[in-house]
N, C-alpha and C positions, 0 to 999 in steps of 0.2 A: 637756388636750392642749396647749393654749395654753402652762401654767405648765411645762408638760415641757420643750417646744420653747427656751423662753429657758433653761431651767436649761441644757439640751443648747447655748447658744448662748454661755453666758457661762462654759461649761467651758473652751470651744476659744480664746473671749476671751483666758483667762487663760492656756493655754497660748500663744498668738498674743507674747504682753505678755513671755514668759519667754524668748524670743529675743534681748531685750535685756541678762540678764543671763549673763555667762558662769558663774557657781555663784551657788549659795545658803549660807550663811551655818550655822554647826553651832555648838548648846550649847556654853557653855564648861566644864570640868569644873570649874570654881569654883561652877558654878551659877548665880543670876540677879546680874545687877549691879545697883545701885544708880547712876541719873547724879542732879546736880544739876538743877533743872527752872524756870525762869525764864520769866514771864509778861511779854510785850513789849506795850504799848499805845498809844493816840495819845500817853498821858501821859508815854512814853518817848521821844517824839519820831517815832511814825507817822506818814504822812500819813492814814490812816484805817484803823481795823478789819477791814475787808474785804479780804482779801489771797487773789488772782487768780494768784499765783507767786512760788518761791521758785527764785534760781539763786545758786550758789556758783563765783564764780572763781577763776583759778590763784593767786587771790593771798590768797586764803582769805574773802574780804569775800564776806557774805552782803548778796544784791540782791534785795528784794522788791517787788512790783507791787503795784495798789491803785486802788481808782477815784480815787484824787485826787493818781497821781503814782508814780512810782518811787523808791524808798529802799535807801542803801546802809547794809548794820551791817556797824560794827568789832571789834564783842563788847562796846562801851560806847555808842556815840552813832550815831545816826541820820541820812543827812546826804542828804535828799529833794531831786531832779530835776523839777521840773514844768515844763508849758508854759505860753509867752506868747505873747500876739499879737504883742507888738510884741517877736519874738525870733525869727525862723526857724533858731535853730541850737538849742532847745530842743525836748522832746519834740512829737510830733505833738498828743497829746492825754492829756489825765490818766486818759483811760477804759483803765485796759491790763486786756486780756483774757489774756492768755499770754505766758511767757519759755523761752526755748530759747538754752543756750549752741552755742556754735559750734567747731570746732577749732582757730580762733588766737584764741580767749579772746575772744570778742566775742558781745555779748548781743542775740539779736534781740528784736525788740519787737511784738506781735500785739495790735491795738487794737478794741474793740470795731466800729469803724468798719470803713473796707478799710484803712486805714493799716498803715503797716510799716513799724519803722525797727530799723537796726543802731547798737546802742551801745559804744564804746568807753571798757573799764573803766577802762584807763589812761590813756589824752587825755582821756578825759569827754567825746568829740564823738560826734555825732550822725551817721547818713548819712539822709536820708528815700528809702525804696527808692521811692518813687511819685512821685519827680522820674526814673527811669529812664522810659525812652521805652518798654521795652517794657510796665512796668506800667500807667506815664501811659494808654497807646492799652489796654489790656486788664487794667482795675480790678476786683479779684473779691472777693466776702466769703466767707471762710473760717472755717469751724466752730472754735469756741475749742478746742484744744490739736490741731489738725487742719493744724499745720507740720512741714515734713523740710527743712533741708539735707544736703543728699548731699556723699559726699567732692569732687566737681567742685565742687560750689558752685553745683550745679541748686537752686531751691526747689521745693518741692511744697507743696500745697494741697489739704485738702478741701474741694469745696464740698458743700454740704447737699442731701442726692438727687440729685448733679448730675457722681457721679464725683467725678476728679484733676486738677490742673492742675499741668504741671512748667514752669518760667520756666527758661530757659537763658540769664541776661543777658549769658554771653560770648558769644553768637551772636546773640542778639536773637529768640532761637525759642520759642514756646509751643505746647506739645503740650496738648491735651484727653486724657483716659484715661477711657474708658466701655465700659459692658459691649457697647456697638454696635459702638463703633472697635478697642477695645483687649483684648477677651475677660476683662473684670473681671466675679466671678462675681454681682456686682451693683452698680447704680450708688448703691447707698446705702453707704460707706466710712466706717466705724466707728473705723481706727486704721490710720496706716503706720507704718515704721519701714526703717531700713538696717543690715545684719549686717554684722561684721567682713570679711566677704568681698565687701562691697560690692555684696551683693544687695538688690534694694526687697522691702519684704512688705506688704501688706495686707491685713487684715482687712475683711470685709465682711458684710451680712446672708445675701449666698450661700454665704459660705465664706471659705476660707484661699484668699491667690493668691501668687505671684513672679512681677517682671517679669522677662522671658528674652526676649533679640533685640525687643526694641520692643512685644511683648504680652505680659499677663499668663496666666500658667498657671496654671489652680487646685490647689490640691493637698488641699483638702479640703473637699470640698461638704456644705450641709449642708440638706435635704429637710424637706417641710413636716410628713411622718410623723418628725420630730424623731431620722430617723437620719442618722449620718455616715459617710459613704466616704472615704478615705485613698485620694491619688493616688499615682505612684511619684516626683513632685518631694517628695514632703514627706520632710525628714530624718528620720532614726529619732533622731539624739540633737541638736538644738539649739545651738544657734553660741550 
């Protein structure tokens, strides 16, 4: 029953995750292709083997994360970003847990620590969001790949069993999001995201939700007898 329940859980997972694309991709009638296939290593100029995230910006440069620093490739060389003490306009810390591009081409930075910094592809400068006052007063750790910027420019946050946290640093407000305060169909939060319609969604161990007027509404709950009920918020065909 157990093994039911996650199978039934990581369906709707995956349904949840499909919101983000607008189609899926169809065979070519050439049939399979062939790419060229290239192995990248510290011996290539990595700062280490272990890579935490890939992001690609408008400028085509691929930026990978790493516990020992952030790297930029040009499609030939490597050209690695880490921190120093004696440098407060470099990374916070070489531990990066997550990367998430932004809408004006700007890479945010998700550190193992609470740390968060926004990086700029083109100046190469640093912001540290935990010199903000509203972070500074109310510091949180956030589950690794568990960040949303929204088109405002809110952050979200999961914390681990503990609900959402949306930062509003143009008003200096921070809202909690829990299934006490905010009708989330559990405070265990497994994946958010934003549609083209500028709706929030969440994924959780309850269910499917959207936020609507300041709480979330579930649209698809999902029972310990591993069945699932379809609310009348949930679309019939996916943004």
């Amino acid at each position: 029953m157990k093994r039911l329940l996650q199978s039934y859980y990581w369906f709707w997972y995956l349904i949840f995750c499909l919101l983000s694309f607008s189609s899926i991709g169809q065979p070519t009638a050439t049939g399979n292709l062939t790419y060229p296939k290239r192995t990248l290593t510290p011996r290539n100029g990595l700062p280490q083997s272990f890579i935490s995230g890939l992001v690609q910006d408008q400028q085509g440069f691929i930026w990978v994360s790493t516990r020992n620093g952030l790297a930029r490739f040009d499609g030939k060389h490597f050209k690695v970003f880490q921190h120093s003490k004696r440098d407060s306009t470099t990374l916070s810390s070489n531990v990066i847990a997550y990367l998430t591009p932004d809408a004006q081409n700007r890479i945010w930075i998700q550190y193992e620590s609470t740390a968060l910094d926004v990086f700029d592809p083109v100046t190469e400068q640093i912001t540290h969001i935990a010199n903000d006052p509203l972070f500074r007063k109310n510091p949180k750790y956030f589950v690794s790949q568990g960040l949303l910027l929204d088109h405002a420019g809110n952050i979200w946050g999961i914390e681990r069993e503990n609900g959402l946290y949306c930062y509003d640093l143009k008003h200096q407000k921070l809202t909690h999001f829990t299934q006490q305060t905010h009708g989330l169909p559990s405070n265990t939060v497994r994946g958010i995201l934003e549609d083209r319609q500028h709706r929030i969604w969440v994924i959780t161990m309850g269910g499917l939700a959207r936020l609507e007027s300041g709480r979330f509404s579930t649209c698809l709950r999902l029972f310990r007898w591993s069945l699932a009920v379809a609310a009348p918020c949930l679309p019939t065909s996916f943004p």
